[in-house]
N, C-alpha and C positions, 0 to 999 in steps of 0.2 A: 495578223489579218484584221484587227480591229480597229488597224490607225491607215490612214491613207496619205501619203507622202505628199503632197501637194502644199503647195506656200501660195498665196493668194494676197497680196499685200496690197492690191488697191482696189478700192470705191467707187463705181462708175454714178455718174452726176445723171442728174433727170433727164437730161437731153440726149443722154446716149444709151438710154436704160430700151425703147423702143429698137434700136438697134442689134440685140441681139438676135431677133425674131428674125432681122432682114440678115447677120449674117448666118445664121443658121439656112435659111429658104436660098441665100446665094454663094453657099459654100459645098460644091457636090456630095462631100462627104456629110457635109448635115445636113441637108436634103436628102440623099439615100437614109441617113439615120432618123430621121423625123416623119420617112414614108414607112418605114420599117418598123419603128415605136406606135404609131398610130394604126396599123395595119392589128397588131399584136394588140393593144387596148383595144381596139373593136369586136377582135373576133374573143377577149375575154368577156366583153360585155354581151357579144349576143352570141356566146354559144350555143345556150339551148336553143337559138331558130337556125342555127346552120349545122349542129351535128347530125345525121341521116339517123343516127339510133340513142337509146342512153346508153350512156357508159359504162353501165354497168348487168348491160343487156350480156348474156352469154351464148353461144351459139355452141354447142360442142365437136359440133365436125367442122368448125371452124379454128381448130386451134392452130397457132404457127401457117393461118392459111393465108395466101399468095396472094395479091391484092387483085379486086375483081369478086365477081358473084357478091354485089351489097357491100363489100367491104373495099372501097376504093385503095385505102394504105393496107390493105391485109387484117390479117385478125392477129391477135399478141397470145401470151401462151397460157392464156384463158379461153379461147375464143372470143374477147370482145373484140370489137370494132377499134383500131386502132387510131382514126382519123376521130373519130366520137371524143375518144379518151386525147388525145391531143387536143382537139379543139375547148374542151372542159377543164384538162390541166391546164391549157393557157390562164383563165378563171384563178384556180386554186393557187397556181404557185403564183401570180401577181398581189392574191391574196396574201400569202404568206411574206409575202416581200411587204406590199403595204404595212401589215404590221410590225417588222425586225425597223423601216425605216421612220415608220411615225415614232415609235420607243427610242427608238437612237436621238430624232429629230428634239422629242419634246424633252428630254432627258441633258440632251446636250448642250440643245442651242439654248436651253432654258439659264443653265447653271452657268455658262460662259456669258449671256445678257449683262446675269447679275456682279456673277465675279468680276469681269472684266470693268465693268460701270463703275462697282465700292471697291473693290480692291480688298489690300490690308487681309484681316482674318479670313474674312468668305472667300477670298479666291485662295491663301493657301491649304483651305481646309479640301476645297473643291479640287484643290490641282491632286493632294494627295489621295483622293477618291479616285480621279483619272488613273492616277501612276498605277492606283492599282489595280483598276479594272484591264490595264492594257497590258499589266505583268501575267495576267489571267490566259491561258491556250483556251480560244474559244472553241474548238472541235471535241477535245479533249470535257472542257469542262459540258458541252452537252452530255455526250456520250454520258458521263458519271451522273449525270442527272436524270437519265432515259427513265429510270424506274420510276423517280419524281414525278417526272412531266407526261408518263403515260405515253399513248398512240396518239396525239395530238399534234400535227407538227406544227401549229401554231400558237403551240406554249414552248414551243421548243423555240421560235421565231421570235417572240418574245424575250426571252432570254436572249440570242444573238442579239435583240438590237440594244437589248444594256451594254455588252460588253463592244457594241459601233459605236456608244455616244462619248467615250472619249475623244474619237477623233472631229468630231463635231465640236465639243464642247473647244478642243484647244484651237482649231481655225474662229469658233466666235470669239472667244477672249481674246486674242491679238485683233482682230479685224474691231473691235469694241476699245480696244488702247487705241487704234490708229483714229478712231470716230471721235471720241468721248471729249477729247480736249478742242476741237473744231470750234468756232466761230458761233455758227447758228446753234452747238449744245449750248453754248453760256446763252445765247440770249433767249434761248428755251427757256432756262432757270429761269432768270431775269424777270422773264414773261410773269413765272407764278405758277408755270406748270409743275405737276407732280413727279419724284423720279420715275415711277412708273409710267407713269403719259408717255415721256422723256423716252423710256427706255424703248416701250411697245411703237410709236408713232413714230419717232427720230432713229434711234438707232439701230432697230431692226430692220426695217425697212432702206437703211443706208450701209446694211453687210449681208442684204439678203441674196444678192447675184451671186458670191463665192459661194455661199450654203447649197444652194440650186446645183450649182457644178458639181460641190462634193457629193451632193445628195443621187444623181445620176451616176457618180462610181459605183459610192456605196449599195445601191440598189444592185447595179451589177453582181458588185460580191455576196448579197443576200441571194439572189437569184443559185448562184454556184453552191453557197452554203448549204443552202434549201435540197437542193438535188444531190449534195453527196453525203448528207444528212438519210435522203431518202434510201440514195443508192444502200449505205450499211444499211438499211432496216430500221429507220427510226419512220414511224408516222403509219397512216391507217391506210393498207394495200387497198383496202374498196374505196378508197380517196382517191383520183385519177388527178393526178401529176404528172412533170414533165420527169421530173426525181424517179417517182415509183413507175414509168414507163423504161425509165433506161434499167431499174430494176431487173424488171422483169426479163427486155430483152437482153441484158447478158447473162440470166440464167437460160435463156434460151439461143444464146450467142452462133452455137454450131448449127443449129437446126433450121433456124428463121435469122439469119444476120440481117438482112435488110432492116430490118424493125429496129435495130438501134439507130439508123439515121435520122429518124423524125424528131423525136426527143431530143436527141444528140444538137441535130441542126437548131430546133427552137431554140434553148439554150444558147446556143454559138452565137447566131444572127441577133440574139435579141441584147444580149449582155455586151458583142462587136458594138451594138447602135446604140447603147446608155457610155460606151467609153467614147467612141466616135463625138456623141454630143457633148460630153463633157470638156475632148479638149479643143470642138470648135468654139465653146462659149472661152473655156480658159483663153485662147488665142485673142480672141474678142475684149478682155479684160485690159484692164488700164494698168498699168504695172510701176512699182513705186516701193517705198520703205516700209516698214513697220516700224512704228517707233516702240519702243522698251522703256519702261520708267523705271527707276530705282525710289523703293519706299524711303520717306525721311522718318527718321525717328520723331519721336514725338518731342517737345520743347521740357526745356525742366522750369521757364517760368511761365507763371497762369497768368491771366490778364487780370489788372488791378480796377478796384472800382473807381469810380470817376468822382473826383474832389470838386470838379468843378460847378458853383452855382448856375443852375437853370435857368431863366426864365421862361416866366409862359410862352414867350413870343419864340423863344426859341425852336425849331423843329429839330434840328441835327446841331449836337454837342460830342467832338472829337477829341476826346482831352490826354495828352502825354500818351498818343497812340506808337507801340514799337511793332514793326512786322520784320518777319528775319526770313531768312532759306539756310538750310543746312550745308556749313564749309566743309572743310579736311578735316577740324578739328572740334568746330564750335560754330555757333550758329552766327551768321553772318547778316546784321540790321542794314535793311534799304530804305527802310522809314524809320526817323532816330526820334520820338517824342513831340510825334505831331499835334497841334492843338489846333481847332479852329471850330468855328458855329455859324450857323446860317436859321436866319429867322425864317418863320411863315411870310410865304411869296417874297421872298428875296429871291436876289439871282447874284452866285459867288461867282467868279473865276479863282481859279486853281491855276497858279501858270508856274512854270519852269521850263526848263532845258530838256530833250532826253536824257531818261535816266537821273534824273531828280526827284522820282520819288511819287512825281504826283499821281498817274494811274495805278501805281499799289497801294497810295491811301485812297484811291476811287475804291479798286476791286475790293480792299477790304471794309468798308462801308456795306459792299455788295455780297461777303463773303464770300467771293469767288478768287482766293486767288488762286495763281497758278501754281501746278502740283507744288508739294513740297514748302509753301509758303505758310507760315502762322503768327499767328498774333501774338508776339509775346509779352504785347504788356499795355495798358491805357482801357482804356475805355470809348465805346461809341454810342454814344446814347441817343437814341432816335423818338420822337413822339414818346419817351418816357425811357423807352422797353435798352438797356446794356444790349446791342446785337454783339457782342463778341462773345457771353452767355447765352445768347440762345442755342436750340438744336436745330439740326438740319431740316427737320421738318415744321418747324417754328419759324426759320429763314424762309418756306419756301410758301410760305402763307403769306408773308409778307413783303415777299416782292412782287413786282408788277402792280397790287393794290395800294402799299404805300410806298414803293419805291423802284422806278421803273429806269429804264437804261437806254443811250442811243450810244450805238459803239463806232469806234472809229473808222470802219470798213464797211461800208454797205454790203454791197456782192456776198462778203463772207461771212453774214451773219443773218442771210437767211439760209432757205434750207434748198438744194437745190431739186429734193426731192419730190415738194409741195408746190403748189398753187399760189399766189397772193393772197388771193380770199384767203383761202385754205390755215393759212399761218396767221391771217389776224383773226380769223375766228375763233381760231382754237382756244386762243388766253382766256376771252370776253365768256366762252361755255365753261373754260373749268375753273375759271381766276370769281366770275362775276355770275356764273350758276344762267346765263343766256341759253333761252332754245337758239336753234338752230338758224330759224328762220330773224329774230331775233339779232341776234349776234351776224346775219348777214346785212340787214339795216343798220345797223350801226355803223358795220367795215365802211359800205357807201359812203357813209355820213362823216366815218374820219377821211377818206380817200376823198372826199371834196372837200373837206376842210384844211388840208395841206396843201391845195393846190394845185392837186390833180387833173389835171384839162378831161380825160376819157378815164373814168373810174371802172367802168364796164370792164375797157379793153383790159387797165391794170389787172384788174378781180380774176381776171384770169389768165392770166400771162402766169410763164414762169419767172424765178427772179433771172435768169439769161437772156430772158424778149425782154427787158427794161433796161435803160440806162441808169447810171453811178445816183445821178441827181432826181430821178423818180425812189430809186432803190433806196434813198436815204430820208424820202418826203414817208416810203412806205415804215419804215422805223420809227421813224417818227409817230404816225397814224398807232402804231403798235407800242410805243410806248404811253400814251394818252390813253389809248383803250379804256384801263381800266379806272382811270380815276384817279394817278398817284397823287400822294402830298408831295414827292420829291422826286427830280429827276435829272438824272447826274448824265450828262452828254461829254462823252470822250471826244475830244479834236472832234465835234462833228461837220466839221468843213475842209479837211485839211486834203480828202483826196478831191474835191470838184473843184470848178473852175471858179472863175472870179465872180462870173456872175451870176452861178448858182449858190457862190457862199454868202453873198449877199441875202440870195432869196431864201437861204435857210435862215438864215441869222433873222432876217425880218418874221417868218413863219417863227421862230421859237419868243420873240417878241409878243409876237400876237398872244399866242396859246400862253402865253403866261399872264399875262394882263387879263383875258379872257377867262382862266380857269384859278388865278390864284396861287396857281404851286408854285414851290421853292425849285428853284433849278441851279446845279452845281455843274460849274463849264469847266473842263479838265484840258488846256489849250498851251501853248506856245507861241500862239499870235496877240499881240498885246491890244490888234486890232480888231478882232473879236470883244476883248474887255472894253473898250472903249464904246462901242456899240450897244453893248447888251448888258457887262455887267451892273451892279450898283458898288460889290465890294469886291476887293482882291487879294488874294493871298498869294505872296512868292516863293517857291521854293527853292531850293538847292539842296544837295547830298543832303537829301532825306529829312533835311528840317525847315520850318517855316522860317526865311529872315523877314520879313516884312508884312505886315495885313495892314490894309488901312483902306478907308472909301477911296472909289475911282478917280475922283477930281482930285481928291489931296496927292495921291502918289501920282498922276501924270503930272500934276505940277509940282511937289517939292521927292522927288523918291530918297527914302531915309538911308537903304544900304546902297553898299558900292556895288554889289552883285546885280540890284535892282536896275542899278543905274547903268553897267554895261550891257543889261540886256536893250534897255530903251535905246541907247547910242548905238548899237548892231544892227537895232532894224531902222533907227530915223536918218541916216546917212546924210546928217550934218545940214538935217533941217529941225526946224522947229519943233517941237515936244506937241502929238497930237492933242487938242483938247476936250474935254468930256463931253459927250452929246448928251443934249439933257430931253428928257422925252418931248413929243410933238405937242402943240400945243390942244389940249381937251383931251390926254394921254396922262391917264393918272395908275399909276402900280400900286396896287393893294400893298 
């Protein structure tokens, strides 16, 4: 009774989040259950202006009497007012529900946020707290507790809703695996924000429609529990309930039978329209996979320190970097002893092929790789600080402020749950300590400095009303935000068209002349490098063959791998040659 069978495996997007309202108002059965739900919250809310008497008024020649004379539903087999005590248990057992489902809620959805977000120890410590509160007989374990919990039955409701929030806890932990690896989570990170920001802003808010669903079952079965709780005789007879009404009336069952229908009915109708609504929204639900990760063991080599000499000028030193993912047998290297640097206000390209290697020496720069991935050896030395020693909460200080991100997917790395404003503000208040008002002058101010024709419109659109090539000027605007010294841009042209890669490539021009930062281009277009960078590095299977300034490798390229990349894209024309900046265009 404490787990609800329901699988719920997809995430409804911003745009459709409004839509359940309309399919509930135009689906008759959630329409009948949403006049029926609202009907019953009212009359809990004003019962005392609509019961004729109190509930606890007695009349003695009124007992088991016949409805009529004052007593419209009759008198129950005290003589009170039956209609009184119905309208007033509506009240107490809603009561009693609120609480079994806020404990369940804040209990469940709390420890599945976390679990589900870090994984590793806290979730299997968390899952074995589940197993075993769900091995628990909840009817059972009240009852043996009745002398504990006294004539309360809202310590007794309490208790139920500990042994509800396993089934809680296990729809957020999977519905938090299926979120957590998303697009807009990393560029949350990225951002600078907090795991907790992360957690409370982003991913709640993006598994909050399944919890709603479950949350209307489970009220249901609180509702049931409540009342056959009451019916044995747990909880205070002078308490009017829907429970302690059926009580009464089946010790009065032969004498006065009518009187068990009211109670009986409330119950029925009201518990009918929390399942009714629950599988008009389920129906309404986007339906999809769960993904399941398998934990990777931890590496057996540590990351070594970095041999390599500094310079001041230097900002980012990557020296004999290894990152690996775990095989069948042993750990399997996709970066084999990366080395490369980038000065204050340089601009590198990083080029290769897919699957060369170069976005997992991005991500790990960023310390984001994907699950399963680690470092197992080199050094990355950033503005002084080894990032492959830091801690996580040492990374996350330091991204967005010194080292910020434009990824390779527009559309999928915002949120689609958010506003524009809304997602560039957020970095600038928790990254750069902005009010409000604050950090909305700014957004402007990056949203016209990209190139935004209607910044307004943008500030408030969803990322769904903008196009690929707005959606990618706004990542932009959101990675500048805060200031970084570095900023590593994944393919950031590779899904627009031609003549808005243009206009990004010019925009990342400017802002870098403008503001100074070093910026790392993670590309496959050599035409990109030719544009924008100053220096290039080549990779292949996971190792650099080639670095050397732009002009020198367009004109003499030293490897052969080098060289059949150039031949593949110039189709037996001339070798592009270096564009050297405009003239009165000087890069720091």
């Amino acid at each position: 009774m404490t787990n609800v069978p329901i699988d719920f495996s997809a995430v409804p997007e911003a745009r459709q989040r409004d839509s359940y309202l309309r399919a509930v108002l135009t689906n008759p059965m959630g329409l009948l259950a949403a006049i029926i739900l609202t009907i019953v919250l009212l009359i809990a809310l004003f019962a005392p202006l609509l019961a004729p008497h109190d509930p606890t008024y007695v009349a003695i020649f009124k007992v088991n009497a016949a409805p009529g004379d004052g007593y419209m539903l009759g008198g129950d087999g005290s003589g009170r007012d039956i209609l009184s005590r119905l309208l007033h248990g509506a009240r107490n057992t809603l009561i009693g529900v609120g609480i079994s489902t806020s404990v369940a809620l804040l209990i469940g959805v709390t420890m599945g946020l976390f679990a589900g977000y870090y994984g590793g120890a806290l979730e299997q410590v968390s899952t074995w707290i589940s197993d075993g509160l769900m091995s628990l007989p909840a009817l059972i374990v009240l009852l043996a507790l009745y002398k504990t919990l006294g004539s309360s039955i809202h310590y007794s409701m309490a208790i139920f809703g500990v042994l509800l929030s396993p089934g809680f806890y296990r729809l957020t932990r999977n519905l938090v695996h299926a979120v957590k690896n998303e697009l807009y989570i990393d560029a949350a990170r990225v951002s600078g924000l907090s795991d907790l920001r992360i957690i409370r802003r982003h991913i709640l808010l993006a598994v909050r429609a399944p919890i709603i669903i479950q949350l209307s079952i489970v009220a249901g079965i609180s509702i049931v529990m409540q009342a056959g709780l009451e019916f044995l005789g747990l909880g205070d007879s002078s308490l009017p309930t829907w429970g302690g009404m059926l009580q009464d009336a089946f010790a009065n069952l032969y004498v006065s039978p009518r009187a068990v229908y009211w109670p009986g009915l409330s119950i029925a109708f009201t518990v009918a329209a929390l399942v009714l609504l629950a599988n008009v929204l389920r129906d309404r639900m986007q339906q999809g996979g769960v993904r399941r990760h398998r934990a990777a063991a931890l590496p057996t080599a540590a990351p070594s320190q970095s041999t390599t000499e500094i310079g001041k000028e230097d900002l980012l030193v990557v020296d004999d970097l290894v990152v690996g993912y775990p095989g069948d047998e042993s750990w399997k290297a996709v970066v084999k002893g990366v080395s490369l640097s980038l000065k204050r206000g340089e601009i590198l390209g990083l080029v290769g092929e897919s699957g060369s290697g170069k976005t997992q020496t991005a991500f790990s720069i960023l310390r984001l790789l994907p699950k399963g991935g680690r470092i197992l050896g080199g050094s990355i030395v950033f503005d002084g600080q080894d990032l492959a020693n830091l801690n996580d909460q040492q990374m996350a200080r330091l991204r967005g402020k010194g080292i910020a991100y434009v990824p390779q997917e527009p559309m999928s790395n915002l949120d689609p749950c958010f506003k524009i404003g809304f997602q560039l503000m957020e970095p600038m208040r928790a990254v750069l300590g902005l009010s409000r008002a604050e950090a909305r002058s700014r957004a402007f101010d990056l949203l016209k400095r990209v190139g935004l024709p209607n910044p307004q419109r943008v500030f408030d659109s969803y990322p769904h009303q903008i196009s690929g090539g707005m959606a990618q000027r706004v990542l932009i605007a959101g990675a500048i935000s805060c200031n970084p010294d570095l900023l590593i841009a994944d393919e950031p042209t590779t899904a627009l068209d031609v003549t808005v890669q243009a206009e990004i490539l010019d925009l990342l021009r400017d802002i870098q002349r403008d503001t100074g930062m070093a910026i790392l281009i993670v590309t496959h277009n050599f035409g990109v490098v030719a544009d924008l960078c100053d220096r290039v590095a080549v990779m292949q299977n996971g190792q650099i063959v080639e670095s050397n300034d732009v002009r020198s490798l367009f004109a003499e390229p030293q490897h052969d791998y080098t060289r059949s990349l150039l031949d593949a894209i110039l189709d037996d024309t001339t070798t592009r040659s270096y564009l050297a900046p405009k003239t009165g265009e000087v890069r720091p």
